[in-house]
C-alpha positions in Angstrom: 12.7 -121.8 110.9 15.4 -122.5 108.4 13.6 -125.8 107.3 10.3 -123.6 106.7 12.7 -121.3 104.6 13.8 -124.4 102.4 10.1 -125.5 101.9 9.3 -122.1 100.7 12.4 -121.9 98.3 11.1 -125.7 97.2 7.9 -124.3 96.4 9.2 -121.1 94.5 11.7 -123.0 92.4 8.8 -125.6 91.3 6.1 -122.2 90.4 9.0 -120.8 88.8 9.8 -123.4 86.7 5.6 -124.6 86.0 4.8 -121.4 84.2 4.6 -121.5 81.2 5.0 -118.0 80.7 5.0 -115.3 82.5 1.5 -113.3 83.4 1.9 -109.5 83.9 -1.7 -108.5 84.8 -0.3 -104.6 84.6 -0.4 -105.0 80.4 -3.5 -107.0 80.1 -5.9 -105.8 82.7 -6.7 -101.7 83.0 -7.3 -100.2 86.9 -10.8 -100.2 87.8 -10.3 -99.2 91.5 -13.0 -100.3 94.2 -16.7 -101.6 93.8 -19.9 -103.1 95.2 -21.9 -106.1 93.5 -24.9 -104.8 91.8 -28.0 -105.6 94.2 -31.5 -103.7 93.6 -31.7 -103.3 97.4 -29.4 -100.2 96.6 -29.9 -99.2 93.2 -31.1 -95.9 94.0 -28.0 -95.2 96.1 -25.3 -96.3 93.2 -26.4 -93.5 91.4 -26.3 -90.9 94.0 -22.9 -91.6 95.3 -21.5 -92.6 91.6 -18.6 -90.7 91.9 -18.0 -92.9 94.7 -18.3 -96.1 93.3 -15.7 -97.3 90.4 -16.9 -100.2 88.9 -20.2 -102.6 89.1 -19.9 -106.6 89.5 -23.0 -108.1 88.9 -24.1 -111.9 88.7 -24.2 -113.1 85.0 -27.0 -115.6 85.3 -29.8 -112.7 86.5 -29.5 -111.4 83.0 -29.6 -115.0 81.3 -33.4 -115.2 80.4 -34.9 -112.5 81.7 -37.5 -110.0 81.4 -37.7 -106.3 79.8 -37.0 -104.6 83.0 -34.0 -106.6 83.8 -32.7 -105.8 80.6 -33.7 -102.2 81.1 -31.8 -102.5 84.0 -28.8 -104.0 82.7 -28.5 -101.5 80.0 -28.9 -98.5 82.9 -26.0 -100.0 84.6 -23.8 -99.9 81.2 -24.1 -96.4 80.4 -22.8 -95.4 83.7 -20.2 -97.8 85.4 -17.6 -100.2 84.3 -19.4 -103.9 84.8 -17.4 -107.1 85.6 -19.8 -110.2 84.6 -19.5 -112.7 87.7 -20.5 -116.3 87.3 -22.4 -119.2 89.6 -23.1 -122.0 87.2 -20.3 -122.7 84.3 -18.8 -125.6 86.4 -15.4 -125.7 85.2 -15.3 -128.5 87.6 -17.2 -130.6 86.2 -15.7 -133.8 84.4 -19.0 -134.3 81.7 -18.0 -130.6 80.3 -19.4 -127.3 80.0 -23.5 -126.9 79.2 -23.1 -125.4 76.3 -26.7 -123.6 76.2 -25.3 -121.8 79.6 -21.9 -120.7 77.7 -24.1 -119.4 74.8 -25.7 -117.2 77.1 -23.0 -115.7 78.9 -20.5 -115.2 76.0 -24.0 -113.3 74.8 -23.9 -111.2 77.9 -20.1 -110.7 78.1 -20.3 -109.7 73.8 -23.2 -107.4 75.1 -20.8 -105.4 78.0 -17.9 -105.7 76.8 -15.8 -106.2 79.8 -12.0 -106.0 80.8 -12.5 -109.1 82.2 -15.3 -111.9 83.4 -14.7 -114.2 86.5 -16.2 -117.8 87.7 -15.9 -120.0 90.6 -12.8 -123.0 91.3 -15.4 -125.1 91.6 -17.9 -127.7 90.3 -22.3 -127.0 90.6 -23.7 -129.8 88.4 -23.8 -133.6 88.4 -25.4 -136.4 86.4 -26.5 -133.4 84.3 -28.0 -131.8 87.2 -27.7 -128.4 89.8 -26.5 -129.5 93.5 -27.6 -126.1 94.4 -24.3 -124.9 95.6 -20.3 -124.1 94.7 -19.0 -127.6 95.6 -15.4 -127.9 95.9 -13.0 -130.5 94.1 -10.6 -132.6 95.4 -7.2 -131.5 94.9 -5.6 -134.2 92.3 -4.0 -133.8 88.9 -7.3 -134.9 87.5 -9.2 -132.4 88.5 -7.1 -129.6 86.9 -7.2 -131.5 83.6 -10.9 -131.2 83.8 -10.7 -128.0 84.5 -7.8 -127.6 81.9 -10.3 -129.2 79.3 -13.3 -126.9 80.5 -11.6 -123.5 80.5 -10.4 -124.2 76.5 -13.6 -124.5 75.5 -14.8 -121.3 77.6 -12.1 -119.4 76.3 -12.7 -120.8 72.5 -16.2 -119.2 73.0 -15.7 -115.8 75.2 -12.4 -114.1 73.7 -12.5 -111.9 77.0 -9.7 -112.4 80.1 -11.7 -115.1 82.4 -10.3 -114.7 86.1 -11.0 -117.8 88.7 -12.1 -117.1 92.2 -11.2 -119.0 95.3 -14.6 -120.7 97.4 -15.2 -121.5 100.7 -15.7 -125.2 101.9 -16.9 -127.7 104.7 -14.7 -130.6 103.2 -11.3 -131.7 102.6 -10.9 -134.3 100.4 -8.4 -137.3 101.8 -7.6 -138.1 98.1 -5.9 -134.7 97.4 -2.3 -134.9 95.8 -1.5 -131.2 96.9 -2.4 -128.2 98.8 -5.0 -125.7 97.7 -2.7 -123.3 96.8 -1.0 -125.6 95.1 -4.2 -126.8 93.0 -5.0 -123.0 92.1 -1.5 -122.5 90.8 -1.5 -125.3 88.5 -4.9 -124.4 87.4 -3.8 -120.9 86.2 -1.2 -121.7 85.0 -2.1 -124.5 82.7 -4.9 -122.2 81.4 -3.4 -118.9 81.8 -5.6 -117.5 83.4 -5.8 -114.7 86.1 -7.0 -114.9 89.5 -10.2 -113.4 91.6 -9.1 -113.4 95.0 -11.4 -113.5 97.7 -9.8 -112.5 101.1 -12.6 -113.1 103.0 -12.8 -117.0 102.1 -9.3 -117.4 102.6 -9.5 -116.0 106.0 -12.6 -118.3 106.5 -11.1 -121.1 105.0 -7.9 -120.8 107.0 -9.5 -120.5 110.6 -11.8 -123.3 110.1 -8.8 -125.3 109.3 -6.2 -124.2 110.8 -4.0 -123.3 108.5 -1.9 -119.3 108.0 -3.0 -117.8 105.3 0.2 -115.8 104.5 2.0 -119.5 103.8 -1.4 -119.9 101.3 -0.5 -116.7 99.7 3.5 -117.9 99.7 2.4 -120.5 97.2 0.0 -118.8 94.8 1.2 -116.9 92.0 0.5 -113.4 93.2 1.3 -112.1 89.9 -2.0 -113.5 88.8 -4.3 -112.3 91.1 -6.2 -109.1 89.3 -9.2 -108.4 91.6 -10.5 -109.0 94.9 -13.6 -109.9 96.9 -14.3 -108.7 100.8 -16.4 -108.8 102.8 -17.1 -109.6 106.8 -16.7 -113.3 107.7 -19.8 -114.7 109.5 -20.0 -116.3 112.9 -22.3 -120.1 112.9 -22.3 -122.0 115.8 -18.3 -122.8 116.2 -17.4 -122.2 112.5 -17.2 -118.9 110.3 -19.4 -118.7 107.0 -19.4 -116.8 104.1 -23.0 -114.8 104.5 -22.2 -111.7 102.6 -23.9 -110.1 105.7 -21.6 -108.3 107.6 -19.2 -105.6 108.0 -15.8 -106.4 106.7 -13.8 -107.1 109.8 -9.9 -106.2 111.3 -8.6 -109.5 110.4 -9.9 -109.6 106.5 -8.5 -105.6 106.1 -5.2 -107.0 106.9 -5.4 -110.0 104.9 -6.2 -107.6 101.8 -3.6 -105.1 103.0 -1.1 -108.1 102.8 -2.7 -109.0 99.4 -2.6 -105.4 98.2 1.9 -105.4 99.7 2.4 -107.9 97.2 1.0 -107.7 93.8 -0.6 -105.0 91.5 -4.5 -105.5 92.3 -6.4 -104.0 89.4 -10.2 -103.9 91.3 -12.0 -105.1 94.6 -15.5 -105.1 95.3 -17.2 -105.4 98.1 -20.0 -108.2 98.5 -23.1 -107.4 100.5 -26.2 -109.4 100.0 -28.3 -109.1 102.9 -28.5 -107.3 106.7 -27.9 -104.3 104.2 -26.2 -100.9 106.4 -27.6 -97.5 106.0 -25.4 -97.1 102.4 -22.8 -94.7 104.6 -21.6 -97.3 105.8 -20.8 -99.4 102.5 -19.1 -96.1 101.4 -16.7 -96.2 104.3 -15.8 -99.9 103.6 -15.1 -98.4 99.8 -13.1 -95.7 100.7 -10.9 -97.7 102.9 -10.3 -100.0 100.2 -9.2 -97.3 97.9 -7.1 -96.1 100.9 -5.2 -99.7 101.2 -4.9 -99.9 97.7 -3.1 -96.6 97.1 -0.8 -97.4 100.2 -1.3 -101.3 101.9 1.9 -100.0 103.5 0.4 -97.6 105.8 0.4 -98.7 109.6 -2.9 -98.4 110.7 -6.6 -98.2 108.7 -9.7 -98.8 110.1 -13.3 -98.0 108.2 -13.6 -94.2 108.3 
C-alpha cells in the first residue's frame, strides 16, 4: 500500500511541476448545469420541458453545409438554450495537420453561437487525406502530443473560443506507448492549455475492458481541467462493453461521475442518447439526478428518481 502511496506522490510532483500554469476553470468557464445532446427524435420535447433542460450540445458538422431547415433549426435552438458546439472530424490527431476547409466551417459555426466553450475528440479520423469512418485512438508517445500540440495552435489561432478535449473509447492499446492514458491526456492539456470534456462512461468502459481502476486514472489527470462531462449507459457486446449511446445510465457510471463531481468544480454534463430513445420521462429523471449529484456528489445514496 505504501509503495502505491509513493507512485501517486511521484505522479503528483511530476503534474505539479509540468504545468505550465495553473487552470482555474471557475474564472474562465460560467455554470451551465445539466443537458442532453440535440437529436430531432425529441425536439418537440426540449421545448416542453425547457425549464428542465440547461443547456443544448449539438454535433458541429450537421450544421456544416446544410440546408434551410437545418439552419432554421439551428437558429430555433439559439434563441432558447445555451449550445456547446461538439465536434467528430477536426483530427487533432492527425500528423498531416488540420483540413483547413473543415476549421473554416466550424470557427463559422462557433462565431455564429457564440459559445462558453466548444469541445473535440483525443483522437485522430483522417489518413492519407482521407475519413477512416471512426474516432481512432493514438498511441501514447511524446510524438503524438506534439502533433496534437501543433494542431490545437492552429485551432486555437482560428476559433478565439475555450476548446475542451474529450476522452474516446478504444479496442486497441498500442505496444509503442511511452505512458499511460492519463498520462498522455495530461500532457496534452497542458502543453495546450486546454480544458477537459470528460466522459465517465468511456472511462468506465475503457477501464473494464482493460482492467484497469478508474479512480487511479482520475489520480493522474488534472482534475482542475475537467469543465464538462458526458454519460450515459455503457452497452453490453458479446464479452466487452461499448459505447452505443443507447441505454440508461447505469449504478456503476453514477458513481464514477459522483466521484468526478467530489473532486473538481464541473461546470456542465450532458447526457448522450442516440438511439432505443425512452418515453422522454425517463431522460428527465437521468437529468435531475445529475443536477442532484452535482449540487451534492457527497450524498450517500442517488439512484434515477
Amino acid at each position: 500500500m505504501r509503495q502505491r502511496d509513493d507512485k501517486k506522490d511521484i505522479r503528483l510532483e511530476q503534474r505539479v511541476s509540468s504545468s505550465h500554469r495553473p487552470f482555474v476553470s471557475s474564472s474562465l468557464f460560467p455554470f451551465l448545469g445539466v443537458g442532453i445532446g440535440f437529436r430531432e427524435a425529441f425536439r418537440a420535447d426540449l421545448f416542453l420541458h425547457q425549464s428542465a433542460i440547461d443547456f443544448l450540445e449539438i454535433t458541429a458538422d450537421h450544421y456544416f453545409d446544410t440546408n434551410r431547415r437545418k439552419l432554421e433549426e439551428l437558429e430555433m435552438l439559439k434563441q432558447h438554450f445555451t449550445l456547446i458546439p461538439h465536434g467528430l472530424n477536426l483530427s487533432l490527431g492527425s500528423a498531416e495537420g488540420v483540413d483547413e476547409s473543415y476549421l473554416e466551417k466550424f470557427a463559422a459555426l462557433v462565431e455564429k453561437i457564440n459559445p462558453p466553450w466548444f469541445s473535440e475528440h483525443l483522437c485522430f479520423t483522417k489518413s492519407g487525406g482521407k475519413e477512416i469512418g471512426h474516432l481512432a485512438p493514438v498511441p501514447y508517445t511524446n510524438e503524438a502530443v506534439k502533433v496534437f500540440v501543433k494542431n490545437i495552435k492552429r485551432v486555437k489561432a482560428k476559433i478565439n473560443v475555450p476548446l475542451i478535449l474529450e476522452n474516446i473509447t478504444y479496442n486497441v492499446r498500442f505496444p509503442s506507448s511511452e505512458m499511460t492514458e492519463s498520462e498522455f491526456i495530461r500532457k496534452v492539456l497542458e502543453e495546450t492549455d486546454c480544458g477537459l470534456l470528460l466522459d465517465v462512461t468511456n472511462l468506465y468502459i475503457n477501464s473494464k475492458n482493460f482492467g484497469f481502476d478508474w479512480r487511479e486514472f482520475l489520480d493522474e489527470l488534472p482534475t482542475e481541467r475537467i469543465v464538462q462531462l458526458h454519460f450515459v449507459g455503457s452497452h453490453k457486446n458479446k464479452n466487452k462493453l461499448i459505447d452505443a449511446h443507447t441505454d440508461k445510465t447505469d449504478d456503476e457510471i453514477w458513481e464514477v461521475f459522483r466521484e468526478v463531481c467530489r473532486r473538481t468544480d464541473v461546470k456542465g454534463a450532458i447526457l448522450e442518447r442516440d438511439e432505443n430513445f425512452p418515453p422522454f420521462t425517463e431522460i428527465l429523471e437521468e437529468i435531475e439526478t445529475a443536477k442532484s449529484i452535482l449540487k451534492n456528489p457527497n450524498l450517500n445514496k442517488f439512484s434515477a428518481v
